[in-house]
PDB file as gemmi writes it, atoms N, CA and C in Angstrom:
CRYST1    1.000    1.000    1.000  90.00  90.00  90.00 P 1                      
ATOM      1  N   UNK A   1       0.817  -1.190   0.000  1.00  0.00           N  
ATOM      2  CA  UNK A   1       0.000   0.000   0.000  1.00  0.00           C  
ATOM      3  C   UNK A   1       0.868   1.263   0.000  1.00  0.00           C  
ATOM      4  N   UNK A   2       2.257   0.721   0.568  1.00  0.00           N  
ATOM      5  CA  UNK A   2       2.784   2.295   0.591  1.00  0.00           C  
ATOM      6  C   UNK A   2       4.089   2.300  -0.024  1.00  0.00           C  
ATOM      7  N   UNK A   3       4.302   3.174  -0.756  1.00  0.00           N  
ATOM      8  CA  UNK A   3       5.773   2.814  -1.932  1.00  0.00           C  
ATOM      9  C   UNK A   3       6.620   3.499  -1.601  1.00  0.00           C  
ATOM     10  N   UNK A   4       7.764   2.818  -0.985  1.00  0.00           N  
ATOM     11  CA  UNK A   4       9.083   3.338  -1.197  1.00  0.00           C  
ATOM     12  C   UNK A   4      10.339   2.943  -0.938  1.00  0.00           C  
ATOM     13  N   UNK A   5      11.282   2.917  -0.817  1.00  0.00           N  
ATOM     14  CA  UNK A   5      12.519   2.667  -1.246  1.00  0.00           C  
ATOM     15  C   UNK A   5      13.579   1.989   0.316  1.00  0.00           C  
ATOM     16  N   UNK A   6      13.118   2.666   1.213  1.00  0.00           N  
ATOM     17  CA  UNK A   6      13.614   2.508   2.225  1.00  0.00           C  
ATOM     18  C   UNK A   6      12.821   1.312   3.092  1.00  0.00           C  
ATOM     19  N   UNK A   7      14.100   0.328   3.882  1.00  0.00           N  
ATOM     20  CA  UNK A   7      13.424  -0.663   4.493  1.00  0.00           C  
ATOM     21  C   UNK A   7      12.856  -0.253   5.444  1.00  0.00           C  
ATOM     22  N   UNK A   8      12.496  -1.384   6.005  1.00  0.00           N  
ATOM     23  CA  UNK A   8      11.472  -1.248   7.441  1.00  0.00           C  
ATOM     24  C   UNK A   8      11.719  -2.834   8.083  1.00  0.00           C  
ATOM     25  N   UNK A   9      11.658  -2.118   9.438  1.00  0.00           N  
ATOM     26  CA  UNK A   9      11.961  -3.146  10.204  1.00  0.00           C  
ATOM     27  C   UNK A   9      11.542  -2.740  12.303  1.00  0.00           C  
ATOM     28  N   UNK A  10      11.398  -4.345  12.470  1.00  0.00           N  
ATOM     29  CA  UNK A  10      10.480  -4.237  13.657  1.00  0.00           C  
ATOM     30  C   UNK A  10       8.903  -4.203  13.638  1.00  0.00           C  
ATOM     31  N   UNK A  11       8.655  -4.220  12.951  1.00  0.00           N  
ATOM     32  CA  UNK A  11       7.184  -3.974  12.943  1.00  0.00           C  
ATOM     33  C   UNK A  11       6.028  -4.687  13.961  1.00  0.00           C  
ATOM     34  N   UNK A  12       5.439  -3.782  14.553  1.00  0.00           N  
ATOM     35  CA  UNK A  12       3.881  -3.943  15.116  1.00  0.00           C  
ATOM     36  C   UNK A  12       2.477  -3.388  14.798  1.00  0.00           C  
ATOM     37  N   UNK A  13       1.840  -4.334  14.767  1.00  0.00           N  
ATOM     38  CA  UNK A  13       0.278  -4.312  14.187  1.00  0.00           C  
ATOM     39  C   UNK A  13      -0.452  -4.253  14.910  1.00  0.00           C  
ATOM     40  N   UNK A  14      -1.289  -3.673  15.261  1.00  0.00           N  
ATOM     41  CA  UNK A  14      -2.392  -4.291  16.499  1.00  0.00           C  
ATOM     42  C   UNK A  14      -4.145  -3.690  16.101  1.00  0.00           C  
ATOM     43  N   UNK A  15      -5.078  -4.361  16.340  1.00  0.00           N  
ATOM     44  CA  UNK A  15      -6.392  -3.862  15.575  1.00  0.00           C  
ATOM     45  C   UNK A  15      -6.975  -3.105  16.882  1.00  0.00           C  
ATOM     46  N   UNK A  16      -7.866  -2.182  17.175  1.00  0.00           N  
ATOM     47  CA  UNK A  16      -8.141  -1.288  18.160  1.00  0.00           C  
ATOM     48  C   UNK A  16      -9.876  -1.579  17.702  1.00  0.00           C  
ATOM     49  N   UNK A  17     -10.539  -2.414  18.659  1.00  0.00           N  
ATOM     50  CA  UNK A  17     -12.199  -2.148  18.516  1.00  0.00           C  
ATOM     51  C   UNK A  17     -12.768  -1.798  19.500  1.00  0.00           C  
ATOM     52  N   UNK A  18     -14.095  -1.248  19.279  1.00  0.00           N  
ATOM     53  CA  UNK A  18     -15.041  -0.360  20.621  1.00  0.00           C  
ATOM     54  C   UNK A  18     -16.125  -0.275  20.148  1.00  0.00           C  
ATOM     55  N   UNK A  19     -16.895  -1.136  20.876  1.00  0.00           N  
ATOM     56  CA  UNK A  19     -18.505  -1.925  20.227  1.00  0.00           C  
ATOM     57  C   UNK A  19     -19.690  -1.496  21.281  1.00  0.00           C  
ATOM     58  N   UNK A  20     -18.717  -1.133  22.157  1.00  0.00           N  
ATOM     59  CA  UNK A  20     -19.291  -0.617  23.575  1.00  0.00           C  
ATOM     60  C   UNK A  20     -20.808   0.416  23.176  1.00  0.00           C  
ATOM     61  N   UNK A  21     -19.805   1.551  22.792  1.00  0.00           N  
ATOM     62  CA  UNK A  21     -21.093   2.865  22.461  1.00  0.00           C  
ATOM     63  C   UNK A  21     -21.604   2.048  20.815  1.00  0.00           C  
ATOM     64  N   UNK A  22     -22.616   3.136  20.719  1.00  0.00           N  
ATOM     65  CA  UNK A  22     -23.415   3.191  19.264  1.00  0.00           C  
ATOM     66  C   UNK A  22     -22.536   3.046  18.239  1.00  0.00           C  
ATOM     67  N   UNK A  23     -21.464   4.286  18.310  1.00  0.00           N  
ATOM     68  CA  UNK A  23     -20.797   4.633  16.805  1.00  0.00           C  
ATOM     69  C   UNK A  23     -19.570   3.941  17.341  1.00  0.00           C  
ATOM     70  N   UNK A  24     -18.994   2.811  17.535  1.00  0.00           N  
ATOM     71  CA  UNK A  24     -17.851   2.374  17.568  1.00  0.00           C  
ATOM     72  C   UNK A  24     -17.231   2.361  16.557  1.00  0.00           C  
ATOM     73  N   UNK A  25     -15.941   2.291  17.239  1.00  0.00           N  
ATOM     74  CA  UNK A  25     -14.383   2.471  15.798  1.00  0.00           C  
ATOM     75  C   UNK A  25     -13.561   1.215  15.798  1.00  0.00           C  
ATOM     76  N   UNK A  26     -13.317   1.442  14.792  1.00  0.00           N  
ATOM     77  CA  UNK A  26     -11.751  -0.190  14.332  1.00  0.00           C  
ATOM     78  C   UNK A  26     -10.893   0.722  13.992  1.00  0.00           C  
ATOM     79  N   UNK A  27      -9.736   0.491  14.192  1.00  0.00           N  
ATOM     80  CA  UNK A  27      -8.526   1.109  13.966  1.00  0.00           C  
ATOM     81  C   UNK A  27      -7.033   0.476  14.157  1.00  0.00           C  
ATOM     82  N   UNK A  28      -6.392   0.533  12.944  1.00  0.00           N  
ATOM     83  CA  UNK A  28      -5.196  -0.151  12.736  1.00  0.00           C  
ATOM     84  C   UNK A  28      -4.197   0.763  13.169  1.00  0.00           C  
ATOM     85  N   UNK A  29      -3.470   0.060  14.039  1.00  0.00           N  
ATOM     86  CA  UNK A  29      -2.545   0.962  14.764  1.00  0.00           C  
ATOM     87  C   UNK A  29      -1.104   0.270  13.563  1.00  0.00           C  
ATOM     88  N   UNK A  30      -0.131   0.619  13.734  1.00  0.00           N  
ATOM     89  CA  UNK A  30       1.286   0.067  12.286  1.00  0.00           C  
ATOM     90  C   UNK A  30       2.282   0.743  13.055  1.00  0.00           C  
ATOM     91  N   UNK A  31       3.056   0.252  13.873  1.00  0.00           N  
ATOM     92  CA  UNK A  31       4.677   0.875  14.345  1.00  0.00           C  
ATOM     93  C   UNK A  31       5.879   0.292  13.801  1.00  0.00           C  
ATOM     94  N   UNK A  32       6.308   0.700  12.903  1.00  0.00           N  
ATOM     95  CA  UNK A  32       7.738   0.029  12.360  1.00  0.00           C  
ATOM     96  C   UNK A  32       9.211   1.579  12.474  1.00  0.00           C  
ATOM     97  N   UNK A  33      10.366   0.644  12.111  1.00  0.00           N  
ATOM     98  CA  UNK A  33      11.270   1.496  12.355  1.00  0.00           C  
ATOM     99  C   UNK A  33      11.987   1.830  10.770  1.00  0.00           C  
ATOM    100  N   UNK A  34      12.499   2.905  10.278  1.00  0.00           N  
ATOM    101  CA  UNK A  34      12.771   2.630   9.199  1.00  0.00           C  
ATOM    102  C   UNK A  34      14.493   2.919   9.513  1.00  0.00           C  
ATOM    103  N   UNK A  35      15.436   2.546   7.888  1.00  0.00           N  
ATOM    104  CA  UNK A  35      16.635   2.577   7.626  1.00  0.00           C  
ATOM    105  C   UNK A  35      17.041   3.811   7.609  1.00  0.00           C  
ATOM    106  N   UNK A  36      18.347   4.708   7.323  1.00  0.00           N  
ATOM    107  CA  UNK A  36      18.815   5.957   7.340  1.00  0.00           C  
ATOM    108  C   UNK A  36      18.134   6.728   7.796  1.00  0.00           C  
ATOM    109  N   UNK A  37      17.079   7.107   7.977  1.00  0.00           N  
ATOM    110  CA  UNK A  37      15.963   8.480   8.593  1.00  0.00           C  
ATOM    111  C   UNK A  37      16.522   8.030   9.870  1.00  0.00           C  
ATOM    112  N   UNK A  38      16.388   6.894  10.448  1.00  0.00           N  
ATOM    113  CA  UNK A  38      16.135   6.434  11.687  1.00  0.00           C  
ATOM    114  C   UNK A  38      15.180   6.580  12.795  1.00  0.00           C  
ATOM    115  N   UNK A  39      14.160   6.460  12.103  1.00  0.00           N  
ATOM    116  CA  UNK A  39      13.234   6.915  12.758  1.00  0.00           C  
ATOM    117  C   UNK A  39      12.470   5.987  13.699  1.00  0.00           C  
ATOM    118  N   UNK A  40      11.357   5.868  14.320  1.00  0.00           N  
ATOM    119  CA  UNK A  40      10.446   4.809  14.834  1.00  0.00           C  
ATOM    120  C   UNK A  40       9.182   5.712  14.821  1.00  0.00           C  
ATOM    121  N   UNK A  41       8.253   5.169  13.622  1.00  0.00           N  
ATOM    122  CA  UNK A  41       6.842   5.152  13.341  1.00  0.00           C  
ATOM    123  C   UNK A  41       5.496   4.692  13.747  1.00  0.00           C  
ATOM    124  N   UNK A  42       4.704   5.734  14.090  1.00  0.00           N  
ATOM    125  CA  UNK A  42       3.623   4.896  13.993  1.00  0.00           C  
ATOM    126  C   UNK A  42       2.496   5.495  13.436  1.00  0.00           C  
ATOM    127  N   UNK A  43       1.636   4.702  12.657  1.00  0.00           N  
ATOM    128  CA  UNK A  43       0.473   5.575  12.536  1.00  0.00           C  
ATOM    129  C   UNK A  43      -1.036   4.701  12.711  1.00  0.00           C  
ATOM    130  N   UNK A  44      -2.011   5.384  12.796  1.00  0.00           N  
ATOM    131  CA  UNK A  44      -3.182   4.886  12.620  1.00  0.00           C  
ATOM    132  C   UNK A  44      -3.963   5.553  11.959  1.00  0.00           C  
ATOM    133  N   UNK A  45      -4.770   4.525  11.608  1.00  0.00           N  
ATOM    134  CA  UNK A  45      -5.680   3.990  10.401  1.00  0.00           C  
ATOM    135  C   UNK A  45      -6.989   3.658  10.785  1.00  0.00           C  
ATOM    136  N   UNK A  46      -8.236   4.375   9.894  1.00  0.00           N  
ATOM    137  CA  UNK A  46      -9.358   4.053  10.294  1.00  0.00           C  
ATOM    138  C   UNK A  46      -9.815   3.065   9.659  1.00  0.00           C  
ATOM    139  N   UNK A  47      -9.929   2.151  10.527  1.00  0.00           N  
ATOM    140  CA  UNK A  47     -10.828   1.164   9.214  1.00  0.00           C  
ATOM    141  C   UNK A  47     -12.343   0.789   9.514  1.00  0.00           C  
ATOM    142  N   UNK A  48     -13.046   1.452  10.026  1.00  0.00           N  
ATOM    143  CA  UNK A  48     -14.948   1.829  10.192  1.00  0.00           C  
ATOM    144  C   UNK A  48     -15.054   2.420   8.916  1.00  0.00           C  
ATOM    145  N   UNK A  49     -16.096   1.607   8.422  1.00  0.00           N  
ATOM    146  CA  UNK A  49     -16.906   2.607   7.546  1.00  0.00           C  
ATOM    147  C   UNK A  49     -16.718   2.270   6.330  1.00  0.00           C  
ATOM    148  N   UNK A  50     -17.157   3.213   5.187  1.00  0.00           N  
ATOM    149  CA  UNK A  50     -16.579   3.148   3.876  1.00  0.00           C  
ATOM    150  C   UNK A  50     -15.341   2.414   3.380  1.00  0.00           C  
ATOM    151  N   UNK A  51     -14.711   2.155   2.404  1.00  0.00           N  
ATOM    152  CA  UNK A  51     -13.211   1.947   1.848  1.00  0.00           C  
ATOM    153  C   UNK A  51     -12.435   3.724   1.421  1.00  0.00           C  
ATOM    154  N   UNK A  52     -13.998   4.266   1.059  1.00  0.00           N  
ATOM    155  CA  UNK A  52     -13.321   5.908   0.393  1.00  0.00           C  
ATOM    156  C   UNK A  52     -12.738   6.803   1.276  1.00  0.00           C  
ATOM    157  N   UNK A  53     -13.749   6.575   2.574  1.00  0.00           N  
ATOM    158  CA  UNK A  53     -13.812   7.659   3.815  1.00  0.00           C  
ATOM    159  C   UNK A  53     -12.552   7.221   5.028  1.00  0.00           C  
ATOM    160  N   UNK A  54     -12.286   6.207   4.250  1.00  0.00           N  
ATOM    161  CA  UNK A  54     -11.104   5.870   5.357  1.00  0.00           C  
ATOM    162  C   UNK A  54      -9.409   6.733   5.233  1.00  0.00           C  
ATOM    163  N   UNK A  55      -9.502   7.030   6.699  1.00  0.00           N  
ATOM    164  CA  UNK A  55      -8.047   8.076   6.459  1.00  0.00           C  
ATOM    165  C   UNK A  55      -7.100   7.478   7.610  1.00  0.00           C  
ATOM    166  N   UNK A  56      -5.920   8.612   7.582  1.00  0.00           N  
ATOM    167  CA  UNK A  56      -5.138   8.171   8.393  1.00  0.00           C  
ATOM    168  C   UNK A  56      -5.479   9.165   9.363  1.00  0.00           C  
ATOM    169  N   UNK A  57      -5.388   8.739  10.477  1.00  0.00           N  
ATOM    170  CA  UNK A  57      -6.176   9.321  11.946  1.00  0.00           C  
ATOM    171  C   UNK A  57      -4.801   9.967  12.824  1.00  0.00           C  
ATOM    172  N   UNK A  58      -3.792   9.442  12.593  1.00  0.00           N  
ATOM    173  CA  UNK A  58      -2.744   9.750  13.376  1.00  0.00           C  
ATOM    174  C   UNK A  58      -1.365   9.216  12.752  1.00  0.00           C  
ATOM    175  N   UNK A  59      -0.432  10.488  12.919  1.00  0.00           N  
ATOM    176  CA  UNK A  59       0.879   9.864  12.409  1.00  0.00           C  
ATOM    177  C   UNK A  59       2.207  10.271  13.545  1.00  0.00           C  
ATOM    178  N   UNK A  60       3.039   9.536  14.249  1.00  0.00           N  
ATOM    179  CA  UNK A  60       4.192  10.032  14.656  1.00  0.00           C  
ATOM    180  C   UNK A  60       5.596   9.778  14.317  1.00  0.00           C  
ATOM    181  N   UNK A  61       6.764  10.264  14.650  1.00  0.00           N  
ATOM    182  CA  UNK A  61       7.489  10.094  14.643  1.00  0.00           C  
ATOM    183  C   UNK A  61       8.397  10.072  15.585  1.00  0.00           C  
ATOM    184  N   UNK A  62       9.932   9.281  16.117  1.00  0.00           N  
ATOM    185  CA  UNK A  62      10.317   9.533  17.399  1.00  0.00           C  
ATOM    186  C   UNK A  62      11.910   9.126  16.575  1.00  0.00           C  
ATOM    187  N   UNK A  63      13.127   9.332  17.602  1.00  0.00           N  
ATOM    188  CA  UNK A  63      14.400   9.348  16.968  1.00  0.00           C  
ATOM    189  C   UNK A  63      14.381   7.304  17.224  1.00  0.00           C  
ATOM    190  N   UNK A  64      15.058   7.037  16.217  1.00  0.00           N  
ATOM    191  CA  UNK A  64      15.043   5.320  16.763  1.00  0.00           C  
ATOM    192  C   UNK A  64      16.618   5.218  16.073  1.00  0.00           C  
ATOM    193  N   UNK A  65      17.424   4.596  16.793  1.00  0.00           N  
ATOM    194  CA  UNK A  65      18.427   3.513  15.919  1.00  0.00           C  
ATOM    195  C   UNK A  65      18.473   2.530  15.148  1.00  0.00           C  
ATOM    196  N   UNK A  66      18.659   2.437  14.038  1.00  0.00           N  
ATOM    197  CA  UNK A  66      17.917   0.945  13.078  1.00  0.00           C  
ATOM    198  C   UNK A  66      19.264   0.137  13.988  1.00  0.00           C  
ATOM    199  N   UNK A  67      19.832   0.224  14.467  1.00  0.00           N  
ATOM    200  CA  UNK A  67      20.859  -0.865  14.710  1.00  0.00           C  
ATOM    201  C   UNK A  67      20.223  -1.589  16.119  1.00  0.00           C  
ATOM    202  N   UNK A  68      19.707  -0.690  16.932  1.00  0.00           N  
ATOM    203  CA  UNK A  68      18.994  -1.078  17.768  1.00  0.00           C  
ATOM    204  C   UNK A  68      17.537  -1.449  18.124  1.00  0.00           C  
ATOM    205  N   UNK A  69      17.197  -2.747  18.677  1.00  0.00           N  
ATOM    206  CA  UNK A  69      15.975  -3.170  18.467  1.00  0.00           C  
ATOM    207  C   UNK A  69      14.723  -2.061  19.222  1.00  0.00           C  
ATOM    208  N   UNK A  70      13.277  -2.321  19.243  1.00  0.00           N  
ATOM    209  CA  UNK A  70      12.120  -1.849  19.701  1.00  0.00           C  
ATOM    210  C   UNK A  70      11.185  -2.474  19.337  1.00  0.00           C  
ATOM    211  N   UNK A  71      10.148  -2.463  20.438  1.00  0.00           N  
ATOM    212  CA  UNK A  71       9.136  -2.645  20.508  1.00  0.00           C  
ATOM    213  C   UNK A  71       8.077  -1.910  20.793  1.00  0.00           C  
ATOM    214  N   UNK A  72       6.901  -2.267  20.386  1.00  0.00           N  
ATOM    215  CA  UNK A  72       5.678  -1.576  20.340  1.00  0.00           C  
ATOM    216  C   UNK A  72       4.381  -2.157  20.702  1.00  0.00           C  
ATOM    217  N   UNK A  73       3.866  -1.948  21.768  1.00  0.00           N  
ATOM    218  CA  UNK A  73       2.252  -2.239  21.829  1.00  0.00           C  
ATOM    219  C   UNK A  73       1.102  -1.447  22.277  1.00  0.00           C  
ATOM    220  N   UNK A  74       0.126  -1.659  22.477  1.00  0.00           N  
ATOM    221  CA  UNK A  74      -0.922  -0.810  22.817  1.00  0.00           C  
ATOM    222  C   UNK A  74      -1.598  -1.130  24.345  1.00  0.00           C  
ATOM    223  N   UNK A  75      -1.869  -0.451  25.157  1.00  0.00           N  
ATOM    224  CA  UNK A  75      -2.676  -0.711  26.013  1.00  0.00           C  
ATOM    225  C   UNK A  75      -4.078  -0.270  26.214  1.00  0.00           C  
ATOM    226  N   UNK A  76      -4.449  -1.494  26.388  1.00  0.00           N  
ATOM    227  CA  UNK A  76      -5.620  -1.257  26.038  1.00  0.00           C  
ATOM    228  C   UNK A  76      -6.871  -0.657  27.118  1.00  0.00           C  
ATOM    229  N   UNK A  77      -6.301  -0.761  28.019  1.00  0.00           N  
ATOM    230  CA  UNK A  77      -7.309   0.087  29.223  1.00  0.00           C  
ATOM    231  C   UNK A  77      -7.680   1.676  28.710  1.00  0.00           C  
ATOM    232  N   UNK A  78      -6.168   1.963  28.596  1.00  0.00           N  
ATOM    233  CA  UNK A  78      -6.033   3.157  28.813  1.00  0.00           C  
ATOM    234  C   UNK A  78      -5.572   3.850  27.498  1.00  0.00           C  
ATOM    235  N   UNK A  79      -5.504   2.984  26.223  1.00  0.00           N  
ATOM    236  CA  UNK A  79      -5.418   3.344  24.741  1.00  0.00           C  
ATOM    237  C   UNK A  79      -3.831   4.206  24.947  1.00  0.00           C  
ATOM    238  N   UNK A  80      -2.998   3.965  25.250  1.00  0.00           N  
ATOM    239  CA  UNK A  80      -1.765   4.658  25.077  1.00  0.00           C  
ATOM    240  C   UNK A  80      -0.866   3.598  24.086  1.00  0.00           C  
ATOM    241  N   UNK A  81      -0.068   3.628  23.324  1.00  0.00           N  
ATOM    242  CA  UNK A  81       1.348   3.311  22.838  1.00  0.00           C  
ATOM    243  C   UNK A  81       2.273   3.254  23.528  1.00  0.00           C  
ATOM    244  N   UNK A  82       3.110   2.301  23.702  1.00  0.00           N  
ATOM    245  CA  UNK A  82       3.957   2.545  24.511  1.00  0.00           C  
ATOM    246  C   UNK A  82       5.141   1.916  23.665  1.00  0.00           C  
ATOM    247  N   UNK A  83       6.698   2.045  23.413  1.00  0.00           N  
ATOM    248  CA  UNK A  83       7.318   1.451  22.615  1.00  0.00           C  
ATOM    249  C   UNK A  83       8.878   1.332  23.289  1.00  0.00           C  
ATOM    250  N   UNK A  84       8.888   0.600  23.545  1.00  0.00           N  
ATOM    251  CA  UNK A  84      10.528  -0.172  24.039  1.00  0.00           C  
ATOM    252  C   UNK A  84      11.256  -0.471  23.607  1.00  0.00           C  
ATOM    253  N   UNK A  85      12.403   0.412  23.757  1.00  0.00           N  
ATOM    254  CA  UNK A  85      13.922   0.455  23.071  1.00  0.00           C  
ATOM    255  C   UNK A  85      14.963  -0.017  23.958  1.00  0.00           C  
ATOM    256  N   UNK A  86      16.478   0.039  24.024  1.00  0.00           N  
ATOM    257  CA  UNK A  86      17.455  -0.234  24.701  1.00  0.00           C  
ATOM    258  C   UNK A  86      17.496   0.866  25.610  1.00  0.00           C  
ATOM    259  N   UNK A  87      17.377   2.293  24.768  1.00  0.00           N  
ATOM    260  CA  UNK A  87      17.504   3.720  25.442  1.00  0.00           C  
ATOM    261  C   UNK A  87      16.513   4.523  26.242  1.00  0.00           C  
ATOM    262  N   UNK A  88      15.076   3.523  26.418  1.00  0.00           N  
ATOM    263  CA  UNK A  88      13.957   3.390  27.273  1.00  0.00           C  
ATOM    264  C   UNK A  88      12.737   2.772  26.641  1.00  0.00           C  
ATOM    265  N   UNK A  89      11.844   3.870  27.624  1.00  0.00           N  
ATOM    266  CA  UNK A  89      10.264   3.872  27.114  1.00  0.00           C  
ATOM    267  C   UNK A  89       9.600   4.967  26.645  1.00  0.00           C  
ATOM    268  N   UNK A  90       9.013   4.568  25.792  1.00  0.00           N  
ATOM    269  CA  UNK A  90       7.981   6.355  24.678  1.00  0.00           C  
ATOM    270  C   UNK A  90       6.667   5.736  25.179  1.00  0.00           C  
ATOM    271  N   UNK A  91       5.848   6.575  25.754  1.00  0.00           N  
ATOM    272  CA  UNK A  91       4.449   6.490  25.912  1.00  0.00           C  
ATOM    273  C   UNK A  91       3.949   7.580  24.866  1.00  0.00           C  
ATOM    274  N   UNK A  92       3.099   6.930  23.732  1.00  0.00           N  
ATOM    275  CA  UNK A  92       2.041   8.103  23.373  1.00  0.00           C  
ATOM    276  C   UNK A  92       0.574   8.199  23.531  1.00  0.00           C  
ATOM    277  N   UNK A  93       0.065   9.222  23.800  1.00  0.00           N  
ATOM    278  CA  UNK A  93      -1.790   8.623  24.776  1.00  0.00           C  
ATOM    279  C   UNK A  93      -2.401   9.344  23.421  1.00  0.00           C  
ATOM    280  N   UNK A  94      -3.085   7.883  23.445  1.00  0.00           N  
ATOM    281  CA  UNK A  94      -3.859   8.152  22.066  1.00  0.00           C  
ATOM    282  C   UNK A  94      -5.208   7.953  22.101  1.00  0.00           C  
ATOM    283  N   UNK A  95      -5.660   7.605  23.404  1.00  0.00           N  
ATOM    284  CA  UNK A  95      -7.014   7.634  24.427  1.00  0.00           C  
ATOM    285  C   UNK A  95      -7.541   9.050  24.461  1.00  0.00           C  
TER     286      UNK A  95                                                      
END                                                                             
């Protein structure tokens, strides 16, 4: 889906649902790290609804080392990101 040149690596996926209220949401959360930028990514993705009306809901960026590993998951109580490196922890609250 997305074209370009530079690898990626580490990657986490995780699906986000809420059936609770009326208008509940699905949402694809995607954290990977890429090569030379060095970055560590994440964004989310709506996936309720249409195929047309679907956008990207959120995008970040944070400094990452491709030489060094990370991780990424979601919590789900409290809808934050949280992503684990050698050089710590990144919380992002996305609740």
């Amino acid at each position: 889906m997305w074209n370009h040149k530079l690898d990626i690596g580490d990657v986490n996926m995780q699906i986000l649902r809420e059936k609770d209220n009326k208008d509940g949401f699905k949402e694809l959360l995607i954290g990977y790290k890429t090569i030379y930028i060095n970055t560590y990514n994440l964004v989310v993705m709506d996936l309720a609804g249409d195929e047309d009306k679907r956008a990207t809901l959120f995008r970040h960026e944070s400094f990452q080392l491709w030489e060094s590993s990370v991780f990424g998951f979601n919590l789900s109580v409290s809808k934050d990101f949280v992503s684990l490196s050698k050089t710590g922890m990144n919380i992002l609250a996305l609740g």
